[in-house]
Every structure is written in C-alpha cells, then in structure tokens.
C-alpha positions as CSV (number, residue, x, y, z in Angstrom):
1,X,65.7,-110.8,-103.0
2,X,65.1,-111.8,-99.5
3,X,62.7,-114.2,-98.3
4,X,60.7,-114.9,-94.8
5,X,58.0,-114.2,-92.8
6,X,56.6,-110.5,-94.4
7,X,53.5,-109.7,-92.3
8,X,51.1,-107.5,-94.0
9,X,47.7,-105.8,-93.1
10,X,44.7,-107.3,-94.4
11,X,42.2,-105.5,-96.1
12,X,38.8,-107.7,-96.8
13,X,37.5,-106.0,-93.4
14,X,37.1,-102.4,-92.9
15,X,35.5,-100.4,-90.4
16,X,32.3,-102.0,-91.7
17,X,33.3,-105.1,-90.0
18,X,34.3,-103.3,-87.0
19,X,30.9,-101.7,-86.7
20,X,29.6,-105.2,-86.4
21,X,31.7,-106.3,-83.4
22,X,31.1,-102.6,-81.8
23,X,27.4,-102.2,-82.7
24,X,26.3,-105.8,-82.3
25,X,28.6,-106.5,-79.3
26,X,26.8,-104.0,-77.6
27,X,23.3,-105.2,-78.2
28,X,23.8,-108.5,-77.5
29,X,25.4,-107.2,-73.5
30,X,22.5,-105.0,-73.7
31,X,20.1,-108.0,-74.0
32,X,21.9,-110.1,-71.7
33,X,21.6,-107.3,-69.0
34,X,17.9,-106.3,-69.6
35,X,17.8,-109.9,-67.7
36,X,19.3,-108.2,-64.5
37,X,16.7,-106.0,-64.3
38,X,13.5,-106.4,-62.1
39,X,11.1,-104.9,-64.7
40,X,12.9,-105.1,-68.2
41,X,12.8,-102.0,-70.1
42,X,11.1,-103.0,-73.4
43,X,13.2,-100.0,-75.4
44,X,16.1,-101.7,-73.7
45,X,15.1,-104.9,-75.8
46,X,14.5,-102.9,-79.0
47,X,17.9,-101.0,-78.6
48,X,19.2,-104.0,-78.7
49,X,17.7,-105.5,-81.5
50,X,18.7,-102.0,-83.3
51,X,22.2,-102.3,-82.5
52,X,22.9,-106.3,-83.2
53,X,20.4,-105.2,-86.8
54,X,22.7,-102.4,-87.8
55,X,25.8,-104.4,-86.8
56,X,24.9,-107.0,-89.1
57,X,23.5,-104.1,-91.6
58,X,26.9,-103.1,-91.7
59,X,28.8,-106.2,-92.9
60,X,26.3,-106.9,-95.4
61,X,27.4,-103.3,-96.7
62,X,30.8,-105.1,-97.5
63,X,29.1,-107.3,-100.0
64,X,29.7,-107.1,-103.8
65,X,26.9,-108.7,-104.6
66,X,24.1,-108.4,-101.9
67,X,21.9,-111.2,-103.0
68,X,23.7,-113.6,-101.8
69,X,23.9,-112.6,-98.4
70,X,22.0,-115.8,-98.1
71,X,24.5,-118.0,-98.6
72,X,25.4,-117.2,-95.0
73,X,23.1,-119.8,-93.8
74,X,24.5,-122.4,-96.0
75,X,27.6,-123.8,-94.0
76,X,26.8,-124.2,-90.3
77,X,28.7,-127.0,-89.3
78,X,32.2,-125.2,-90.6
79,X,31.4,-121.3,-90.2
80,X,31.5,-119.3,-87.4
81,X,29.5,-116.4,-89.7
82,X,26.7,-118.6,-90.1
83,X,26.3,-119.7,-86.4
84,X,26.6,-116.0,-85.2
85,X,23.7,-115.3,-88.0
86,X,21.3,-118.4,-86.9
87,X,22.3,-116.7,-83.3
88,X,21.2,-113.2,-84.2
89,X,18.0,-114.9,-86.2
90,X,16.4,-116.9,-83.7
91,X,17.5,-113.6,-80.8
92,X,15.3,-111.4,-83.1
93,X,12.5,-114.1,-82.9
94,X,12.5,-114.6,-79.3
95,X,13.0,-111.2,-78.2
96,X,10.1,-110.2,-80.7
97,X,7.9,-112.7,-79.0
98,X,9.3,-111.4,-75.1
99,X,7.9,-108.1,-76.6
100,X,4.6,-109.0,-77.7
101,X,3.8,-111.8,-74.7
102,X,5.4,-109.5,-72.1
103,X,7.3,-112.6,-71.1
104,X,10.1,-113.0,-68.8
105,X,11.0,-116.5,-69.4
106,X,11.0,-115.9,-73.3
107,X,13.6,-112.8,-72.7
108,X,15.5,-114.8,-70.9
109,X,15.6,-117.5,-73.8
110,X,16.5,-114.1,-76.1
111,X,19.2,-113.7,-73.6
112,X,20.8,-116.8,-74.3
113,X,20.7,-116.6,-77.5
114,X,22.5,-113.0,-77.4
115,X,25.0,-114.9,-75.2
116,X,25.3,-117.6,-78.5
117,X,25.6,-114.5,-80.5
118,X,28.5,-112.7,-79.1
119,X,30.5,-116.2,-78.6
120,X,30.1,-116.6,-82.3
121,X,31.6,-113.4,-82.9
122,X,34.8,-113.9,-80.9
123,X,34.8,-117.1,-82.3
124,X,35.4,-115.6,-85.8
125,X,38.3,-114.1,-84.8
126,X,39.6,-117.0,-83.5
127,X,39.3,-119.1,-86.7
128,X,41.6,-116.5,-88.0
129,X,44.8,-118.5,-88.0
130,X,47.0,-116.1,-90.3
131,X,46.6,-113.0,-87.8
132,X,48.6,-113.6,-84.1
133,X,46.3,-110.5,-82.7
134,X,43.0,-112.5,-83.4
135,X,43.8,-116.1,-83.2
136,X,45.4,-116.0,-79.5
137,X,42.6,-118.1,-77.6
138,X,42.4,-115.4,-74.7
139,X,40.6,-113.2,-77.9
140,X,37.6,-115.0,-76.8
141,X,37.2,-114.0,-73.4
142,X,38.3,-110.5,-74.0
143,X,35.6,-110.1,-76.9
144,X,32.7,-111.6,-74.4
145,X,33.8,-109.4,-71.4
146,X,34.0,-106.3,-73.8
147,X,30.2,-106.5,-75.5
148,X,28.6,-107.4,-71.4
149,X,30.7,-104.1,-70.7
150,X,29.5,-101.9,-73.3
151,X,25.5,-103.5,-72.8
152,X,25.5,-103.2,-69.0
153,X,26.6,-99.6,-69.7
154,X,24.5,-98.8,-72.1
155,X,21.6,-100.2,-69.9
156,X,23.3,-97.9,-66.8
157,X,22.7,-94.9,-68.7
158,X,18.7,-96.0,-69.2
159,X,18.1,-96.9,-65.8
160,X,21.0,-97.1,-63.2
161,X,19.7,-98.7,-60.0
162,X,21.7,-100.8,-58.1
163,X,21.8,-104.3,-59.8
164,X,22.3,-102.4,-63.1
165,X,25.2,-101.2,-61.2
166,X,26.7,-104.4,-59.4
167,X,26.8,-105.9,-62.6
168,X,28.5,-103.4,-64.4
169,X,31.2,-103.3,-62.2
170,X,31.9,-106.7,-62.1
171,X,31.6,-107.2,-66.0
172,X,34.4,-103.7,-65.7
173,X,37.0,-106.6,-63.6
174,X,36.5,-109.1,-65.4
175,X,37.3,-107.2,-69.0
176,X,40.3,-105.9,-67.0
177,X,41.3,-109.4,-66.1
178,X,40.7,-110.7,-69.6
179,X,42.5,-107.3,-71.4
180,X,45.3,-108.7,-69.1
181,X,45.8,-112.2,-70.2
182,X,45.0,-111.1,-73.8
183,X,47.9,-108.7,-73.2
184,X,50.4,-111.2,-72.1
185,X,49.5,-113.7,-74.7
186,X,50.0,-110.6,-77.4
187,X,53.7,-110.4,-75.9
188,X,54.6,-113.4,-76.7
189,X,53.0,-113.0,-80.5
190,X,55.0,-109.7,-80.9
191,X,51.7,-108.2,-82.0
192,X,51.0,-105.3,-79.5
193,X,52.2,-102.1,-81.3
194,X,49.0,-101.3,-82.9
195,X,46.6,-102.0,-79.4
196,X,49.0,-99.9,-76.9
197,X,47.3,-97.0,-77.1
198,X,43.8,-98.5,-77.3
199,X,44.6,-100.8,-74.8
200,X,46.1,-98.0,-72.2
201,X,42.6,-96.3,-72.8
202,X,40.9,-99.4,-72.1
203,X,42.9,-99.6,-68.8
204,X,42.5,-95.9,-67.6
205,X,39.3,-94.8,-69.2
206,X,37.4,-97.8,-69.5
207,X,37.9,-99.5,-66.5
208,X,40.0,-97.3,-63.6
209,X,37.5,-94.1,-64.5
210,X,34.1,-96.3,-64.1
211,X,35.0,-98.1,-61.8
212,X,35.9,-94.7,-59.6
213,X,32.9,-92.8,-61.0
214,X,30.1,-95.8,-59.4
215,X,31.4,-95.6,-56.1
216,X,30.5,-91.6,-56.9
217,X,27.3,-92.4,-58.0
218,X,25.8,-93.3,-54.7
219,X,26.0,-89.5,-54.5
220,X,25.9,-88.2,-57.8
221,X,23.8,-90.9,-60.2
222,X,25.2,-89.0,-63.2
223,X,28.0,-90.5,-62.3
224,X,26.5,-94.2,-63.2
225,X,26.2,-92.2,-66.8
226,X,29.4,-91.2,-67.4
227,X,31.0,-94.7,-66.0
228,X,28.7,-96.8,-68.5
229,X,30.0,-94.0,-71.9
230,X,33.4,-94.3,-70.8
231,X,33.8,-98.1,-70.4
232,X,31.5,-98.3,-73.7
233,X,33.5,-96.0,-75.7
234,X,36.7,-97.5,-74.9
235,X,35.6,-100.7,-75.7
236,X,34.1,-100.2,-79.3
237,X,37.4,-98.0,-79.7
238,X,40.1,-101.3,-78.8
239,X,37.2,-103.8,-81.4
240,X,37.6,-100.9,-83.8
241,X,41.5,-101.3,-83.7
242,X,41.7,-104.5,-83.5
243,X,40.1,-105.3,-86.5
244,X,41.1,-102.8,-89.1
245,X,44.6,-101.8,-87.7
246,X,45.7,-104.7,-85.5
247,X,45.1,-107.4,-88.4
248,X,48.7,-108.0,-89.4
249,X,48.6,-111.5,-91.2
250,X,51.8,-113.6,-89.8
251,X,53.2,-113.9,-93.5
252,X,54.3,-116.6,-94.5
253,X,58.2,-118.4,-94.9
254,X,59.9,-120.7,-97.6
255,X,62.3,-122.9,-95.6
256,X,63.4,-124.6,-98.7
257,X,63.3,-122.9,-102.7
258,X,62.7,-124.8,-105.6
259,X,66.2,-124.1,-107.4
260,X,65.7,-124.9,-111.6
261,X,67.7,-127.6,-112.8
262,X,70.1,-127.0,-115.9
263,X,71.2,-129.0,-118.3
C-alpha cells in the first residue's frame, strides 16, 4: 500500500451551496448597484432581496435537520456563515425600511451591508484550508468582482442608462484582473483542471463579449442586455464549478508510520 497526499472531491456541498454563491452573489451586486442609480428602482431592491432570500433558501435545503438552522447565529466571532447571515439579516432590515421610507441614505446603509454580505461569502471559502482552489487569498477578490458583475448586469438589463453602464464595465476589468491573479495563484496550487473551461468562458463570454457589446449599445441598447446575461451567466457558471467540481481537498501525507513493535 502506498501512502501520500490522495486529494479527493468533497461532497458536504452541492449545487445547493453553489446556488447560494450564484443567487446571493448576485443580489447583493444588484443592491450595491441600485446605489449608482439616480432614481433607484424599488423592484431592483426587491430582486435583490429575492435572490440573496433564495440563495440562502437554498443552503438551508442542505440541512438534515432544519430546526436548527438557528444555530447559525450562535458563533460569530469564529464563523464566517454566521457573519454572512447577520450580513444578509440586518440587509433585509434596511432595505425593507429604504422601501417603506423611500430613503436614499437607508439604501445606501442596505448597500453596505450587501457589501458585508458578499465579503462574508468569499470569506468562507477562504477558511477552507483543505481545498488549494478556495483557500488561495486572490479567491476573495475574484468572488467580490464576480457578484458586482453579475448585479450591475442584472441591473443593465432593467434599466441601462449610462452610469448603469460605466459601472458595469469597469466591475467587467476588474473581474478580469482578479480571474487573472486567481489564475496564477491556481498554477502554482496545481488546481486548475477543473476551472479551464469555465474560466476560458469567463475570459471570452464574460468579459471580451460585454465589454464589445456596450461600446454597441450606444447604437443598439439591446446590446447593454445581452452584455449584462453574458457576463452574469459566466459568472454563476465559474461559482457553480468552483464549488462542486473544483473542491479537491489537498489530502493529506504521513511522513513517518507508526511501525508495531514485536517481541
């Protein structure tokens, strides 16, 4: 028998886990964007709300026993989990309020919050010591680039004047510059086999395609459309491989075995 380092996938996260870094990734861009705009769109906020809700709907799926979903809240000065859900808690409050008051200042408030939010979530994969693919520290970056992506271009699609458009360009570069140093930091971890494909997508689709398609969009504004469903697409494709096919743990290694005495 031959011992070392055996990397294997895990498997206490599914797609439903993935659905929470897709689904409430995008929300919380989404609400971090409504900011941009000069006259919020209050079914922006509530599509945001939705998609952060379901995300977390979707991870409480992966509970055996539901009840104690509570016990989330129980360790925040350890857990990244129960950050992110004090995060998403008090981002429901506020932007409740921002819809009932009609105020900018408490959206904004919402807004940082959904900034708190999506931090928390990278940071979860960074705790992850045991798997090279989520532990590099460039994860973190990547992750907050991603959901402002996948929000600004989900709020392009609702309403794509100008600013809408400046910033979802230049969240587009900087997820490209972010893919990039997550890339290099994945060579030297020897984990990039399972994100080439994903990643080349990112690359072409998700970033080369948009950015192409809102230079068009000062003639066609369609165009502002199909840029902000491309680079959203692409992005909750490379979270959804990341975390259920690009979650090799690093195994583990015996450098010295415990030999039996005889006697």
């Amino acid at each position: 028998m031959s011992y070392g380092p055996r990397p294997w996938q895990q498997t206490n996260w599914d797609w439903r886990a993935a659905a929470n870094f897709m689904l409430g990734g995008t929300g919380a861009g989404l609400m971090i964007a409504a900011v941009f705009v000069q006259n919020p769109l209050p079914h922006a906020v509530l599509a945001a709300m939705l998609l952060i809700g379901g995300g977390l709907g979707t991870v409480w799926l992966e509970i055996g026993r539901k009840l104690r979903a509570i016990h989330v809240f129980f360790n925040p000065q350890t857990s990244w989990m129960t950050r992110e859900s004090f995060a998403a808690l008090l981002l429901f409050v506020l932007s409740s309020i921002a819809l009932f008051l009609d105020s900018r200042q408490v959206l904004v408030a919402a807004a940082l919050a959904a900034l708190a939010f999506v931090y928390c979530q990278a940071r979860i994969l960074r705790a992850a010591k045991g798997i090279p693919a989520w532990r590099a520290p460039q994860v973190v970056a990547l992750v907050m680039a991603t959901a402002l992506v996948e929000g600004s271009g989900l709020l392009m699609v609702m309403n794509p004047d100008l600013l809408v458009i400046s910033l979802f360009t230049a969240a587009v570069i900087a997820r490209a510059v972010a893919w990039s140093a997550y890339w290099t930091a994945l060579k030297q971890a020897g984990s990039r086999t399972a994100l080439e494909t994903a990643g080349k997508a990112l690359v072409q689709i998700g970033t080369i395609a948009p950015l192409a398609l809102v230079l068009g969009a000062y003639f066609l504004p369609q165009a502002a459309a199909l840029a902000g469903i491309a680079a959203l697409l692409t992005g909750w494709r490379l979270k959804y491989v990341l975390v259920t096919r690009a979650a090799l743990n690093q195994g583990f290694a015996l450098p010295q075995l415990p030999v039996r005495g005889t006697r």
